[in-house]
N, C-alpha and C positions, 0 to 999 in steps of 0.2 A: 204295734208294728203291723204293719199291710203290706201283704203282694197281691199285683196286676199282673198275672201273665198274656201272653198275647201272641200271633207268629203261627198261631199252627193251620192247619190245615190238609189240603190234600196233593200229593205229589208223586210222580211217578217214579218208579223204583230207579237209581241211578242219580237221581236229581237231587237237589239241596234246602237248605230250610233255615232260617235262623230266628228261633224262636226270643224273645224280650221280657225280663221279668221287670218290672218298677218297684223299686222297696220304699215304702216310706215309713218314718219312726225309728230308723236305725240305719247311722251309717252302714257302708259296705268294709269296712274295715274287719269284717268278721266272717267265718266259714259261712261260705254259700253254697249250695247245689241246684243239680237236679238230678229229678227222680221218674221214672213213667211206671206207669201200669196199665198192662195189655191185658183185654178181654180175659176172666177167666185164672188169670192171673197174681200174684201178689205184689204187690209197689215193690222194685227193683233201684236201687242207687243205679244212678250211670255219669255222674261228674261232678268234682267239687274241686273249690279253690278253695284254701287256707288264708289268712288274714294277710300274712306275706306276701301273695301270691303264688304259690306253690300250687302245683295243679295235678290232679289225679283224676283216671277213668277206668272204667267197669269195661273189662277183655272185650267186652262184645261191642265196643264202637270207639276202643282205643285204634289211632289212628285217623279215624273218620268225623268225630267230634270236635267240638273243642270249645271249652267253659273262659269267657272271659268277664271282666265288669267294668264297667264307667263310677268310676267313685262320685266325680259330682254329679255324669247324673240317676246316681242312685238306682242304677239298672245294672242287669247281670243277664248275659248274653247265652246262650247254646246255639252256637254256629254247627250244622249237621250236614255233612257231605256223603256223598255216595250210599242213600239211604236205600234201605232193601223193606220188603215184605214183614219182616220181622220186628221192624223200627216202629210198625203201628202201635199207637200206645195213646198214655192220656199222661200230657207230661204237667212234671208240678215242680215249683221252684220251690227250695226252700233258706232261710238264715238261720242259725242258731245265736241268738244276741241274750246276753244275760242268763245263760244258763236255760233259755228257754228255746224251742222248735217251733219256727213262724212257719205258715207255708202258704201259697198259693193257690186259687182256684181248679189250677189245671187248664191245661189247654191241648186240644185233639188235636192229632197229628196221625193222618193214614195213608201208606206208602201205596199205589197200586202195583202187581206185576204186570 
C-alpha cells in the first residue's frame, strides 16, 4: 500500500487549500485520515472518514475542514477553509487496511498572518 500526498503549500491566513492523498494497493472502502504535525510539536489527528462514510474532526478545524474520497479514483481529499496561523503543519494521509497503518509522505502546508 502507497500514499502520494500532494496540495500543500503556502497561503494566506483566511484563504483555502485542498490538499489530494492517491492510495494505491487498497481500495478506499476502509478508514482514511488525516493527520499534521507542527514544528515542535506531536502528530495530531484532524479528520477521518469510516468505511461507510461517516465523518469525524479534531475541535480545532471542525467546521472549517472537511475529509472527503473518490473511491475510483483512489484519492482522499482534505478540503481546508478559513485557514489561520495555527493550521501550519506538515500534513500526512493515512488508511488503515488489514489491520495495518499506511501513511503518507507528508505534505507542507504554511498559513501566513
Amino acid at each position: 500500500v502507497q500514499l502520494q500526498a500532494s496540495g500543500g503549500g503556502l497561503v494566506q491566513a483566511g484563504g483555502s487549500m485542498r490538499l489530494s492523498c492517491a492510495v494505491s494497493g487498497a481500495s478506499l472502502s476502509v478508514p482514511v485520515g488525516w493527520y499534521r504535525q507542527a514544528p515542535g510539536k506531536e502528530r495530531e489527528w484532524v479528520a477521518r472518514m469510516v468505511g461507510g462514510g461517516t465523518t469525524d474532526y479534531a475541535d480545532s478545524v471542525k467546521g472549517r475542514f472537511t475529509i472527503s474520497r473518490d473511491i475510483i479514483k483512489r484519492t482522499v481529499y482534505l478540503q481546508m477553509n478559513s485557514l489561520n496561523p495555527e493550521d501550519t503543519a506538515v500534513y500526512y494521509c493515512s488508511v488503515r487496511y488489514r489491520g495495518y497503518d499506511y501513511w503518507g509522505q507528508g505534505t507542507q502546508v504554511t498559513v501566513s498572518s
